[in-house]
N, CA and C of each residue as an Amber inpcrd file, in Angstrom:
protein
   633
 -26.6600000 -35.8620000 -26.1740000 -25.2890000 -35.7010000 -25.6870000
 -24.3190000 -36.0600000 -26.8120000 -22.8810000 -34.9850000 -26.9050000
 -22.7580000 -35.5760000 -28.3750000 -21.1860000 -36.5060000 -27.4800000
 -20.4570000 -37.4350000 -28.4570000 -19.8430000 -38.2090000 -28.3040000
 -18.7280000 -37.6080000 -27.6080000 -17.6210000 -36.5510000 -27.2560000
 -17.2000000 -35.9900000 -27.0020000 -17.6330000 -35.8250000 -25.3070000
 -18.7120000 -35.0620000 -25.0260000 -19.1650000 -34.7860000 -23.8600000
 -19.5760000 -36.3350000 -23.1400000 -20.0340000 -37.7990000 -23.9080000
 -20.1740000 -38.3340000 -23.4290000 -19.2180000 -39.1080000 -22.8780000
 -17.9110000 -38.9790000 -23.5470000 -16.2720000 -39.6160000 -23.4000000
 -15.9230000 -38.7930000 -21.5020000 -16.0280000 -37.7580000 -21.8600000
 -16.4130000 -37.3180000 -20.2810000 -16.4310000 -37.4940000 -19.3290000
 -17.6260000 -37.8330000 -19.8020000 -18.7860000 -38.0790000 -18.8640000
 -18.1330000 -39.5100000 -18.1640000 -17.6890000 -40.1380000 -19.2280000
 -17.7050000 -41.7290000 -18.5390000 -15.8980000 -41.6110000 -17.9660000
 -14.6180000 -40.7190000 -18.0420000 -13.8140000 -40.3950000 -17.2250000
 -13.7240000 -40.5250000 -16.3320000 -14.6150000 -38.9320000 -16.0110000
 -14.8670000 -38.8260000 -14.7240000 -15.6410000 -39.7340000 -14.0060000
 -16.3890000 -40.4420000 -14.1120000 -17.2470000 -41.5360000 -12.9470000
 -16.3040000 -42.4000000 -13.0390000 -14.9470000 -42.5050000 -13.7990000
 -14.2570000 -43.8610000 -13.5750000 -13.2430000 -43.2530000 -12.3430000
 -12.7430000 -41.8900000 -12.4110000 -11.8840000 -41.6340000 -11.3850000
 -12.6280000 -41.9840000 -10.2280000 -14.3360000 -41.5180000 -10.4310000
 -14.6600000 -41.4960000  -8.8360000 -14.8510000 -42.7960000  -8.3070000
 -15.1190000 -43.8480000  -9.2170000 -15.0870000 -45.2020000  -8.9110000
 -13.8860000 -45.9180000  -8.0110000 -12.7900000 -45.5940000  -8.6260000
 -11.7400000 -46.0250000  -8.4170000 -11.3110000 -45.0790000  -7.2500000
 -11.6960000 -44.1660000  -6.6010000 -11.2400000 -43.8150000  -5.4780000
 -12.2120000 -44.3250000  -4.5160000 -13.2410000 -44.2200000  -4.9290000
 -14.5820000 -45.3770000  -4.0450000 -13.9690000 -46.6520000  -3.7900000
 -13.0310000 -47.2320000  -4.3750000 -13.1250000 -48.5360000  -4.3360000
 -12.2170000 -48.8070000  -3.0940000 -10.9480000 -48.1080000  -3.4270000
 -10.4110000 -48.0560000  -1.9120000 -11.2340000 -47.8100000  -0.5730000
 -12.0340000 -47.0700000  -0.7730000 -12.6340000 -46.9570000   0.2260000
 -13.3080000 -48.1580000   0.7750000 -14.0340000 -49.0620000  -0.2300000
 -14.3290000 -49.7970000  -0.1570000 -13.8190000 -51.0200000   0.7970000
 -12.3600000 -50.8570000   0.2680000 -11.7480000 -52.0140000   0.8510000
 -12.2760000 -52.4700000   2.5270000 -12.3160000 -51.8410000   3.6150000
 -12.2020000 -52.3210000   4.5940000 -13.5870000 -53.3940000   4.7870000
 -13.9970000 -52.8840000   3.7490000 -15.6480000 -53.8140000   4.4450000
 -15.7300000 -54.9960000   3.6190000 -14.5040000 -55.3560000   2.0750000
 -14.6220000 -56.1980000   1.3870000 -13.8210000 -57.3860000   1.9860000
 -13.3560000 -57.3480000   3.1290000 -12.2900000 -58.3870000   3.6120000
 -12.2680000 -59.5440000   2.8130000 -11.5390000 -60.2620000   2.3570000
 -11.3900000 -61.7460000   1.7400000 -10.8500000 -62.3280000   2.5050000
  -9.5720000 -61.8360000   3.4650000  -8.6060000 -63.1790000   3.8240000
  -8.7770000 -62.5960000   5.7300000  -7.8830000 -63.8540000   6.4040000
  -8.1430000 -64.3540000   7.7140000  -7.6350000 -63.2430000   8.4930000
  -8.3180000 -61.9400000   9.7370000  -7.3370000 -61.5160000  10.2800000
  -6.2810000 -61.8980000  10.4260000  -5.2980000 -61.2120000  10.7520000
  -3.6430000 -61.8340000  11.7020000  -3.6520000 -61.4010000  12.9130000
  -3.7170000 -61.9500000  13.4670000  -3.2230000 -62.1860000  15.0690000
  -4.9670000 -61.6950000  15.3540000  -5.9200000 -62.1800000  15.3840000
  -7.0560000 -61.8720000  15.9960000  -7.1530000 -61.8080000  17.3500000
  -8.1610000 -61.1640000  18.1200000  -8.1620000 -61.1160000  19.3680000
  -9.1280000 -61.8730000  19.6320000 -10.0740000 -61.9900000  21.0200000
 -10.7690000 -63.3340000  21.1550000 -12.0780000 -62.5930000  20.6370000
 -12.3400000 -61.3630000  20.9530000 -13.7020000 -60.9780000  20.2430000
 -14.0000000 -61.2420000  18.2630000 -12.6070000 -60.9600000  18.0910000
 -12.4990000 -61.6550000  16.2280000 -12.8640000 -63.1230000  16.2610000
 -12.2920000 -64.0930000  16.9960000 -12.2940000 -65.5420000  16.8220000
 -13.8650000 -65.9150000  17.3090000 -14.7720000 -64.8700000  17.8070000
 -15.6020000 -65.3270000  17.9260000 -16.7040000 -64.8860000  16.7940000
 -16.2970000 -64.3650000  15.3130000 -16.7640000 -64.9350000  13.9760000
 -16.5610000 -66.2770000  13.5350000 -17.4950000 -66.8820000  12.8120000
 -17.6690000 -67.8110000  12.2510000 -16.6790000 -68.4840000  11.4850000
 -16.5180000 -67.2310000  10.4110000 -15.4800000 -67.0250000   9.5100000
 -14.8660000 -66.0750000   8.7920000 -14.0490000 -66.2020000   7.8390000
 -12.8490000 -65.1730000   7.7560000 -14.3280000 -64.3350000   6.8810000
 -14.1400000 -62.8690000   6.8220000 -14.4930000 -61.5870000   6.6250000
 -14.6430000 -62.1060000   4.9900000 -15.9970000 -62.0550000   4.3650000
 -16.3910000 -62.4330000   3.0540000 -17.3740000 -61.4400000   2.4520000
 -16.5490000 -60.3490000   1.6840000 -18.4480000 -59.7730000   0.6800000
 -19.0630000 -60.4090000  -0.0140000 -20.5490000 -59.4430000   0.6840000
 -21.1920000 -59.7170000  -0.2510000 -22.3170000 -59.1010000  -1.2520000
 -21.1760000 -59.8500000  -2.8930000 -21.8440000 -58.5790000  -3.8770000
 -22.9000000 -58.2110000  -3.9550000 -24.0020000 -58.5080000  -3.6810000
 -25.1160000 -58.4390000  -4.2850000 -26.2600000 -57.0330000  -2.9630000
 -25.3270000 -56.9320000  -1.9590000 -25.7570000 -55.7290000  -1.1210000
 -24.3940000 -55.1560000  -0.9730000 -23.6470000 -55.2390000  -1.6210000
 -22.7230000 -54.0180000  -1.7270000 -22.4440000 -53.2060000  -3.3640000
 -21.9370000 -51.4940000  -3.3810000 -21.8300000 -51.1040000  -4.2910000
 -21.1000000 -49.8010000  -4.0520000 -20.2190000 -49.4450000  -4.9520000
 -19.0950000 -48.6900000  -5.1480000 -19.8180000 -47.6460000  -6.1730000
 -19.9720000 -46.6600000  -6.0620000 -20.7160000 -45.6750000  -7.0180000
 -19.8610000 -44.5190000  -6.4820000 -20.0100000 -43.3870000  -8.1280000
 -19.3930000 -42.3080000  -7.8730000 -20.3050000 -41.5800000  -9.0150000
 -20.0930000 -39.9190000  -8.3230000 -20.9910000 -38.5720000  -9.2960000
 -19.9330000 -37.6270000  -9.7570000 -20.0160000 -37.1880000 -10.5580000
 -19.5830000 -35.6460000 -11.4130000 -20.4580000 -35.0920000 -11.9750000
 -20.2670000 -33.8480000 -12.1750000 -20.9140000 -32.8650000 -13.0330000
 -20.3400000 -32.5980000 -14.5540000 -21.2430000 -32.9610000 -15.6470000
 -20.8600000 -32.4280000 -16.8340000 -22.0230000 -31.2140000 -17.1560000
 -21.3870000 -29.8460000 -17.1260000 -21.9400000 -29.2430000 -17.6570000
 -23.1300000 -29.0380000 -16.6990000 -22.5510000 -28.8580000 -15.6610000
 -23.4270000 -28.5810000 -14.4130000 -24.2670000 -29.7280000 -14.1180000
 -24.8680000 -30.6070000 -14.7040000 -25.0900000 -31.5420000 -14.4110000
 -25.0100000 -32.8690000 -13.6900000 -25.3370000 -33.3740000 -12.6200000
 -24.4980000 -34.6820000 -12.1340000 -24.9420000 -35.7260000 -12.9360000
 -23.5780000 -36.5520000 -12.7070000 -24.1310000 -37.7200000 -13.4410000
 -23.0560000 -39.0040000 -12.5450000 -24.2250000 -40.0670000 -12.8810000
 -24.2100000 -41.1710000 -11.6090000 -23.2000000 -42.0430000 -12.6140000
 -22.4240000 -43.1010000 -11.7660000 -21.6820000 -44.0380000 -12.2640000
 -21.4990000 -44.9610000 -11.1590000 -20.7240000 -46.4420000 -11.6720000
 -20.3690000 -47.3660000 -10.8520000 -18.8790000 -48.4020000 -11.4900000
 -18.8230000 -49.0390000 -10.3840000 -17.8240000 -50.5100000 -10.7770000
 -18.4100000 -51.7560000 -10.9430000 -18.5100000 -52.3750000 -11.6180000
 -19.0010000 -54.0610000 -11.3180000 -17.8680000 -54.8430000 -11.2490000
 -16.8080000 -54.1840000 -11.4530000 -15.7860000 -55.5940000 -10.5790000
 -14.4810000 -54.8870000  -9.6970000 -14.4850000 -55.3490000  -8.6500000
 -13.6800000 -55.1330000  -7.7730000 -13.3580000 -56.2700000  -6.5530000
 -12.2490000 -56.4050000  -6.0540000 -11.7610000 -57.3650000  -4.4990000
 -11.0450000 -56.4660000  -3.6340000 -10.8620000 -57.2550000  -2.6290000
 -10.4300000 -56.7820000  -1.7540000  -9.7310000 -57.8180000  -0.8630000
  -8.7270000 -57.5260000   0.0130000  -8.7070000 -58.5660000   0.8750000
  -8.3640000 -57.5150000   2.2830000  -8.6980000 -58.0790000   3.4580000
  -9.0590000 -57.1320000   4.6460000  -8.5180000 -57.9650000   5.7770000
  -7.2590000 -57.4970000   6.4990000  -6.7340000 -58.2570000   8.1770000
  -7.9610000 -56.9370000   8.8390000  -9.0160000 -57.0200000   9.1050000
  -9.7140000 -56.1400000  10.4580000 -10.4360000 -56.6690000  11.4110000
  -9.9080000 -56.1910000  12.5950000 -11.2120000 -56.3380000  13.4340000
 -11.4430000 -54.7610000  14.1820000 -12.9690000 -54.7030000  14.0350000
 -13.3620000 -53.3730000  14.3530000 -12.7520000 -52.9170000  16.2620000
 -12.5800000 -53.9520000  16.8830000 -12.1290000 -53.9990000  18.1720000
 -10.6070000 -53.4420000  18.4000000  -9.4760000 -53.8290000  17.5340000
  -8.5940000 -53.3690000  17.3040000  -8.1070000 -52.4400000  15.9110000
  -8.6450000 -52.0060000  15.6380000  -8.5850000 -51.2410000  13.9780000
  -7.1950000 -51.1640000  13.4130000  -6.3120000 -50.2300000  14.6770000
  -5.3980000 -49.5290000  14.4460000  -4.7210000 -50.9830000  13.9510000
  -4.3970000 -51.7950000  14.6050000  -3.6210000 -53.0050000  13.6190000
  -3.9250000 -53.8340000  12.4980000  -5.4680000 -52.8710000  11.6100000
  -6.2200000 -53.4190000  10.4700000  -4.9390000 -53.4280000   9.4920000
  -5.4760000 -54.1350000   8.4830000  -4.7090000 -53.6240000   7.0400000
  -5.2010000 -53.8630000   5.5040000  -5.5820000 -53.2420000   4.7730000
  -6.3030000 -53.4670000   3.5440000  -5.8020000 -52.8520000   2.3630000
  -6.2540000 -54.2140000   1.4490000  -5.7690000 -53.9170000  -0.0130000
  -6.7500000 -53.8430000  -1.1760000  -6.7820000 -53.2440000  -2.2030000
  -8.1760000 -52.9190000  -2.8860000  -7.5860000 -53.1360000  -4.2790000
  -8.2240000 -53.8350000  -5.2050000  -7.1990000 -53.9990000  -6.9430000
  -9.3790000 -53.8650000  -7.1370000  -8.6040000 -52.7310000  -8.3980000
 -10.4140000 -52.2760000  -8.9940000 -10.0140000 -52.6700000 -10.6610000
 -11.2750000 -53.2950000 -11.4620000 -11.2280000 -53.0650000 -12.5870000
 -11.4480000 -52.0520000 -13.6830000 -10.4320000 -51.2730000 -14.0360000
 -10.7160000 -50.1930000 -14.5260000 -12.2480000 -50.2520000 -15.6140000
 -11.9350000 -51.6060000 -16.4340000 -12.5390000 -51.6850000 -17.5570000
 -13.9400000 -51.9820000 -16.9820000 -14.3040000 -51.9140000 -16.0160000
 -15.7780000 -52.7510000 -15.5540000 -16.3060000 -51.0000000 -15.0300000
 -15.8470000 -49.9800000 -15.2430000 -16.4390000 -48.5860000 -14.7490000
 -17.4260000 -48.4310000 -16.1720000 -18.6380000 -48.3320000 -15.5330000
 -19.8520000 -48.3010000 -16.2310000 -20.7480000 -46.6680000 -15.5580000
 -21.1390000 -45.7740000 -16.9270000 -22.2930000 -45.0180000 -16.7150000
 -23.5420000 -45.1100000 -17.2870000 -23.6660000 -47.1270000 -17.5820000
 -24.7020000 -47.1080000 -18.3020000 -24.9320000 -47.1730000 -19.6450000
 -24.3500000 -46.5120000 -20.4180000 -24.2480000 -46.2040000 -22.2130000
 -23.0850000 -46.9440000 -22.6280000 -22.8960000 -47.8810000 -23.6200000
 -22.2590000 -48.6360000 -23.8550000 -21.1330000 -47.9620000 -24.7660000
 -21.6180000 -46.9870000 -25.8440000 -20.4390000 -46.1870000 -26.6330000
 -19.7430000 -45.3940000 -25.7390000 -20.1710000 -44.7230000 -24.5310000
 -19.4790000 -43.6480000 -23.7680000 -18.7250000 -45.0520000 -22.9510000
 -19.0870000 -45.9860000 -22.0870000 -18.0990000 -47.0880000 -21.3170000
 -17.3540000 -47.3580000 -22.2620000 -16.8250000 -47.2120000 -23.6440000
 -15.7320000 -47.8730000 -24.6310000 -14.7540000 -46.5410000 -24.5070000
 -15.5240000 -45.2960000 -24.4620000 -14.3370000 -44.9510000 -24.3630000
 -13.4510000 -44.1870000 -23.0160000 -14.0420000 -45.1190000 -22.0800000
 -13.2440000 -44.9130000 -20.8790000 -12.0210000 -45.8190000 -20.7410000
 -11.8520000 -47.1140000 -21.7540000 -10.5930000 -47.7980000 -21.4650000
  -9.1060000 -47.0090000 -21.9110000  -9.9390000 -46.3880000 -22.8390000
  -8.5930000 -45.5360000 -23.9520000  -7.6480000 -45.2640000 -23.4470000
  -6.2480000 -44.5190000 -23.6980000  -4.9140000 -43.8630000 -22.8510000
  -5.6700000 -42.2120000 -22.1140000  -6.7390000 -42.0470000 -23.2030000
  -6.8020000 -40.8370000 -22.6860000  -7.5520000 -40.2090000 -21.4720000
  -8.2200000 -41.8500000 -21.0300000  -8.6340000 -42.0180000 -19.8140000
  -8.4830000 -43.0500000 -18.8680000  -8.9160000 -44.3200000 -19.0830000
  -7.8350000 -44.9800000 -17.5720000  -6.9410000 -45.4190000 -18.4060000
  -6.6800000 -45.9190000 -19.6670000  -5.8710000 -46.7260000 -20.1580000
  -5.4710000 -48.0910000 -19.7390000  -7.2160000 -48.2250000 -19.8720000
  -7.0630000 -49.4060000 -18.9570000  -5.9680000 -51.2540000 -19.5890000
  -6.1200000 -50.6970000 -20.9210000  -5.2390000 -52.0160000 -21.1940000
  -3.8550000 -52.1100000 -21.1110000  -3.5750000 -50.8850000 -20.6920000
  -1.4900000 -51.1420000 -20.2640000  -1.7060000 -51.2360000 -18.6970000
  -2.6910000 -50.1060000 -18.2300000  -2.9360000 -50.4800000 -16.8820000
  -4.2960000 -50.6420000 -16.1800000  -4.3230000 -52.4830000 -16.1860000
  -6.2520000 -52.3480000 -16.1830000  -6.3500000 -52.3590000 -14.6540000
  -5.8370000 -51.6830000 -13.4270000  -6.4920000 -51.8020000 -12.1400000
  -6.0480000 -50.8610000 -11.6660000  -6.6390000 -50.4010000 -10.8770000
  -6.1430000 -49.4740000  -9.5190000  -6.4530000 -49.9140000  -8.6120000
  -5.4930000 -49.4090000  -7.5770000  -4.9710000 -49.7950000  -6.4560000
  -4.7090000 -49.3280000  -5.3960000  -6.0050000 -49.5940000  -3.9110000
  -5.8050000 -48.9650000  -2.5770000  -4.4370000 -50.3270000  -1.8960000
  -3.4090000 -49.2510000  -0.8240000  -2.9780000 -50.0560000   0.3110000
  -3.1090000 -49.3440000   0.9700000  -3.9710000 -49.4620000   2.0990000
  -4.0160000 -48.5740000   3.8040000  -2.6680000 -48.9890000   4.2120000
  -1.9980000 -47.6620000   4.8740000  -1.0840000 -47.2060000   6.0530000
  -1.3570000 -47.4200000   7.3440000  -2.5900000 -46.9250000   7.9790000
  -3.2690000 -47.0480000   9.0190000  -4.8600000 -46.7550000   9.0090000
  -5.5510000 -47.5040000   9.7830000  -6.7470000 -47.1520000  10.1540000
  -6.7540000 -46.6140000  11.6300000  -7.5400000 -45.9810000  11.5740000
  -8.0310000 -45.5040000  13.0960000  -9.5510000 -45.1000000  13.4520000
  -9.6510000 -45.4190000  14.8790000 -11.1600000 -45.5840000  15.3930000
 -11.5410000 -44.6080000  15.7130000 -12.9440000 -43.5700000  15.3230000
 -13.2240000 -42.5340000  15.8670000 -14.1460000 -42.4880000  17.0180000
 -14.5950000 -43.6270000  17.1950000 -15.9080000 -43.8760000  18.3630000
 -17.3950000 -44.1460000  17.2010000 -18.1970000 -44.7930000  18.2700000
 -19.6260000 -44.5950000  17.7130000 -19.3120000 -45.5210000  16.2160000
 -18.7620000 -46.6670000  15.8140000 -18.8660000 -47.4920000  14.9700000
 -18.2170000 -46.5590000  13.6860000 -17.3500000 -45.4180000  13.8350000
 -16.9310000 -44.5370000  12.8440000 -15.2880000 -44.9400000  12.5090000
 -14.6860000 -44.4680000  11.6840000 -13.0760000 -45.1690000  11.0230000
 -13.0440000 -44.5850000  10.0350000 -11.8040000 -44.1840000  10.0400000
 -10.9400000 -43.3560000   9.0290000  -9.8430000 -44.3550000   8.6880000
  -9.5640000 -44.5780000   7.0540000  -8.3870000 -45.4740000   6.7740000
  -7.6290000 -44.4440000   5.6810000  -6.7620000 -44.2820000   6.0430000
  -5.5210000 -43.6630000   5.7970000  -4.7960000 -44.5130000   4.4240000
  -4.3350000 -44.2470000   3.2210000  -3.5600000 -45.0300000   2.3640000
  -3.4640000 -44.4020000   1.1180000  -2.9660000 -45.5540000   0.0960000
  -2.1920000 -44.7100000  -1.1290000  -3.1880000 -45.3650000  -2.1510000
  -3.6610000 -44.5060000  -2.7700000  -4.5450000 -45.0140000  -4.1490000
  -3.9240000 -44.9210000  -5.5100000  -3.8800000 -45.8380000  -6.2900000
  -2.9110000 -46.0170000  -7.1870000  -3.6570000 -45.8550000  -8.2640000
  -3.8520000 -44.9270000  -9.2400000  -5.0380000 -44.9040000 -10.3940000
  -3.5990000 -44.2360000 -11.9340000  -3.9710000 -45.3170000 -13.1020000
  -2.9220000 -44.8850000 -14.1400000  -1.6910000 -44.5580000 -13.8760000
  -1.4210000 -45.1710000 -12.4990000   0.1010000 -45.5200000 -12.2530000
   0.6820000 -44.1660000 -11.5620000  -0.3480000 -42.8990000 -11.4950000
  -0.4630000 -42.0080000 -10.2450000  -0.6030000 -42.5990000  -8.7970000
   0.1610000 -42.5870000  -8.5210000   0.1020000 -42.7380000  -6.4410000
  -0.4940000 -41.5600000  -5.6670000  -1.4630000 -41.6280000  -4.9320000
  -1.8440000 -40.3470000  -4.0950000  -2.2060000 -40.6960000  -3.0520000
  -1.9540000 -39.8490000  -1.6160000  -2.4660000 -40.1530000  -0.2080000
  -3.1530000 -40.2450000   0.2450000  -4.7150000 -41.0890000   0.2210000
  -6.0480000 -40.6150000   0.4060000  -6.3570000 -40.7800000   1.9690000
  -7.4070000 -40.0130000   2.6130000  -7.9860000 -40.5700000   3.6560000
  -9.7210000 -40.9130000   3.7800000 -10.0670000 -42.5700000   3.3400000
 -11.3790000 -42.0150000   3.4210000 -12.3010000 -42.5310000   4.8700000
 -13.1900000 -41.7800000   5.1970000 -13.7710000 -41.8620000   6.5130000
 -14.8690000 -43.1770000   6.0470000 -15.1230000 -44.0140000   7.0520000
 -16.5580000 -45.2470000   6.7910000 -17.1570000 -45.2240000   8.2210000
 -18.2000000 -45.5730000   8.0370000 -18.9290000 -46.5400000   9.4440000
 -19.3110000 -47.5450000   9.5220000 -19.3080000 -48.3210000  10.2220000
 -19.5710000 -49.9650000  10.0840000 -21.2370000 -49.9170000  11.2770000
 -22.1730000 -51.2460000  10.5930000 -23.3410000 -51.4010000  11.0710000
 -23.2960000 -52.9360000  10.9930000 -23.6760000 -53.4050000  12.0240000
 -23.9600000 -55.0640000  11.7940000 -25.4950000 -55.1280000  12.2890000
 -26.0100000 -56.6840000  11.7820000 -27.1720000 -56.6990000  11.9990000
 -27.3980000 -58.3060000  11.0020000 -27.7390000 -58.8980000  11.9480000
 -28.3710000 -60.0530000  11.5230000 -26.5010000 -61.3630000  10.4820000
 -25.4410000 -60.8390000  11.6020000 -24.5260000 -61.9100000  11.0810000
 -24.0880000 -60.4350000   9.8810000 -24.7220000 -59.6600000   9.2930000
 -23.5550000 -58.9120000   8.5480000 -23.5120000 -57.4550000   8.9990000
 -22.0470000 -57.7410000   8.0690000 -21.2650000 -56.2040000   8.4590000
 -21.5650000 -55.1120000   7.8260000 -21.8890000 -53.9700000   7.3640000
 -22.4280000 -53.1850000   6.2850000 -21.4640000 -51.8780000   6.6400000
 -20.1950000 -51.4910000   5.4600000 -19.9320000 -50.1980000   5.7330000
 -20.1920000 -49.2560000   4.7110000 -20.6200000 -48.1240000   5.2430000
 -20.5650000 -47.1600000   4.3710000 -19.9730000 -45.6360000   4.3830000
 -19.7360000 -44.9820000   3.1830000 -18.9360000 -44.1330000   2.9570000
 -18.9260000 -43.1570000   2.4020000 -18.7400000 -41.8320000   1.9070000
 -18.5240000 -40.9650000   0.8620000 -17.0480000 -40.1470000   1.3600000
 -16.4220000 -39.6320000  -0.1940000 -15.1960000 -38.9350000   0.1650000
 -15.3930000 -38.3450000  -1.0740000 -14.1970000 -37.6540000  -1.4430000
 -14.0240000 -36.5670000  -2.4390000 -12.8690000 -36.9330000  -3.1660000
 -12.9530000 -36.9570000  -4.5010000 -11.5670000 -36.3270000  -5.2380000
 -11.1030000 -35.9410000  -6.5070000 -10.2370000 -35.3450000  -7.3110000
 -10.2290000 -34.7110000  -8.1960000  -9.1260000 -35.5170000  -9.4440000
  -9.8640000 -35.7850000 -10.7130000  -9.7400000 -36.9010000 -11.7500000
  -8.4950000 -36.4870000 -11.7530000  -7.6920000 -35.4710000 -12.3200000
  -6.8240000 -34.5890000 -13.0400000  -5.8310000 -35.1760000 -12.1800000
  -5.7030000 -35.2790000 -10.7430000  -5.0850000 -35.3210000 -10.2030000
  -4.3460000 -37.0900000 -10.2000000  -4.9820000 -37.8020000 -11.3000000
  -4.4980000 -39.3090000 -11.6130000  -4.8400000 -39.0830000 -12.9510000
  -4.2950000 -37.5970000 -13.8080000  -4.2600000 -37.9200000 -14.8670000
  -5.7210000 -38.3220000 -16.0530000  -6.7120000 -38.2450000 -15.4740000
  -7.9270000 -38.8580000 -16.3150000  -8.6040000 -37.5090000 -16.5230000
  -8.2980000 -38.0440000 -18.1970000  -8.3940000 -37.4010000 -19.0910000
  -7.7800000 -36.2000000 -19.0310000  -6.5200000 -36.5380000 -20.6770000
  -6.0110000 -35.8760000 -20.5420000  -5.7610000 -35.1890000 -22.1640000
  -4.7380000 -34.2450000 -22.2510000  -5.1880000 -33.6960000 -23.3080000
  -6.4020000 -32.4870000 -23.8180000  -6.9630000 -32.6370000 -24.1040000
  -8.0860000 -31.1030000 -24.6570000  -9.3970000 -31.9690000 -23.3540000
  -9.1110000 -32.9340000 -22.7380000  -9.7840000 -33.2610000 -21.4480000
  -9.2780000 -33.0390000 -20.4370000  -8.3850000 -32.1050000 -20.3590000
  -8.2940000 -31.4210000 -18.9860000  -8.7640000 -30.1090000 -19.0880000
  -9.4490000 -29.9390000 -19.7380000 -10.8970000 -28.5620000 -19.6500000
 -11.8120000 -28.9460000 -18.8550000 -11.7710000 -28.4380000 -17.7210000
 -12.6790000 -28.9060000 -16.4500000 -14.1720000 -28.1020000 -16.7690000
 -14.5810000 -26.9110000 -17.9140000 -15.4020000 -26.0050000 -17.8130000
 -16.5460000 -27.1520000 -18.3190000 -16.3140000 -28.2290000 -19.1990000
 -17.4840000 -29.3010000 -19.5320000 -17.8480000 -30.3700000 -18.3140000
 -16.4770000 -30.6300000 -18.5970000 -16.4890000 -31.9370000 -17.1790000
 -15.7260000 -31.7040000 -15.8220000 -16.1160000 -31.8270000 -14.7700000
 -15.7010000 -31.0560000 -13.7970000 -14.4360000 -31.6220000 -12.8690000
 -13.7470000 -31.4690000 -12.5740000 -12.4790000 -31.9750000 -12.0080000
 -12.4470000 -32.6830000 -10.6640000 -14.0000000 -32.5000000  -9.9120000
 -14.2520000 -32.9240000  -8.4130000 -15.4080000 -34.0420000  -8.8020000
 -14.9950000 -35.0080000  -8.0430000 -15.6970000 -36.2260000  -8.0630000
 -16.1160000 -37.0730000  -6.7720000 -17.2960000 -37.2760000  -6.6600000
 -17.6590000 -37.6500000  -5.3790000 -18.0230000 -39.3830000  -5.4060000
 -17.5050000 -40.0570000  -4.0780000 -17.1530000 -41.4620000  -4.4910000
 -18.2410000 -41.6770000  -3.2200000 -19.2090000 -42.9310000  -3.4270000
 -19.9010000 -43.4210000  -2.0100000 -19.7710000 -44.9350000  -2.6020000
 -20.1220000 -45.8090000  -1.2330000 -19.5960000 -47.0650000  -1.3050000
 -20.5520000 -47.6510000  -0.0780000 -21.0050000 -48.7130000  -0.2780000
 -21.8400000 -49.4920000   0.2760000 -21.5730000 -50.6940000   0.2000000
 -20.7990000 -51.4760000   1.5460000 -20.3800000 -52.8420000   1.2260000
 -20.5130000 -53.8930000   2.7040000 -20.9110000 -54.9940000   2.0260000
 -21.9660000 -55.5560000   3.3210000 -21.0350000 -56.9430000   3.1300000
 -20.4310000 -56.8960000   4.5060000 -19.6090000 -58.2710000   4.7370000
 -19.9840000 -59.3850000   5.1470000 -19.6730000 -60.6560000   5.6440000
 -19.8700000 -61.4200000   6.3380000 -18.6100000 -61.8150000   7.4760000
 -18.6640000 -62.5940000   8.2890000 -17.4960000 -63.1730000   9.1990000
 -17.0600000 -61.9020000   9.6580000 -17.4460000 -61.0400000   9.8570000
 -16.7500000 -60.0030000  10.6710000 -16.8070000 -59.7800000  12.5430000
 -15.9620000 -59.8160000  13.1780000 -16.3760000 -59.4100000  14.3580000
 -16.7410000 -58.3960000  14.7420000 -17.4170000 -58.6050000  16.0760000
 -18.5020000 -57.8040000  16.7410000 -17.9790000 -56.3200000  16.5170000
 -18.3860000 -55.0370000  16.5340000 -18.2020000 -53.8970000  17.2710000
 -17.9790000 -53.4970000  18.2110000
């Protein structure tokens, strides 16, 4: 792979990261619902991930090819209870610079301007508008994803599973780099690296109430 195609390569898995990550948010809760109902108060404690069974991954195609990527650092903080959704609310800050495809020369040059730029702006940023309940442990959260200082309206769909004290949600959604700017310049030739990016997210809470 020559250096060029691998600069790419590592772009695009950072857009899809960073739209994963929002997604992420609802299942990363950090801080205390507000105004809980009595089925919330009957968690232990406030809504806590945890890293080590959760993960934010995203795919693109270079050159017809997919190719896998991830985040290793991201928070969240989460008011939810799955009982009342619609009055959830979640916030997501991702580290641009922690988007990894593995290869250490291609992750250097994903911080650059010409892709997240991550050192004038090292995070992106979900805030949900609204969540809403579809039935059957399913939720759609509605909000604005903030990537290189692009704002866009996302909606991504999750499902929540508990089992044994944790919460586990998971996810996939869609979206397109160009559209927050990554990579730009003689990298907005989508014919190498492809402009659609697919984000999945796997994040396993604690303190969450029941379903």
């Amino acid at each position: 792979m020559t250096a060029r195609m691998a600069t790419h390569l590592s772009i695009t898995a950072l857009s899809v990261l960073s739209a994963a990550l929002f997604l992420a948010a609802p299942a990363m809760a950090q801080t205390k619902p507000a105004a809980a109902p009595a089925a919330t108060a009957a968690a232990t404690s406030a809504p806590k991930l945890v890293p080590a069974q959760s993960d934010i991954a995203f795919t693109f195609r270079q050159m017809g090819v997919p190719v896998d990527g991830h985040f290793k650092k991201f928070d969240a903080q989460l008011a939810f209870d799955p009982k009342n959704a619609a009055a959830g609310k979640v916030s997501l800050s991702i580290e641009l610079a922690s988007a990894t495809i593995g290869d250490a020369a291609t992750d250097a040059e994903l911080v650059k301007p010409e892709w997240f730029d991550a050192k004038k702006i090292p995070a992106a940023t979900f805030q949900s508008t609204a969540i809403k309940a579809l039935g059957g442990g399913k939720f759609e959260a509605t909000g604005k994803l903030t990537i290189k200082g692009q704002p866009k309206d996302v909606v991504v769909p999750f499902a929540l599973a508990q089992a044994g004290g944790t919460t586990t949600a998971t996810g996939a959604f869609a979206m397109k780099r160009l559209d927050f700017k990554i990579g730009e310049g003689e990298w907005k030739d989508t014919s190498i690296v492809a402009n659609d990016v697919q984000v999945k997210f796997k994040l396993a809470v604690t303190g969450m109430g029941p379903l």
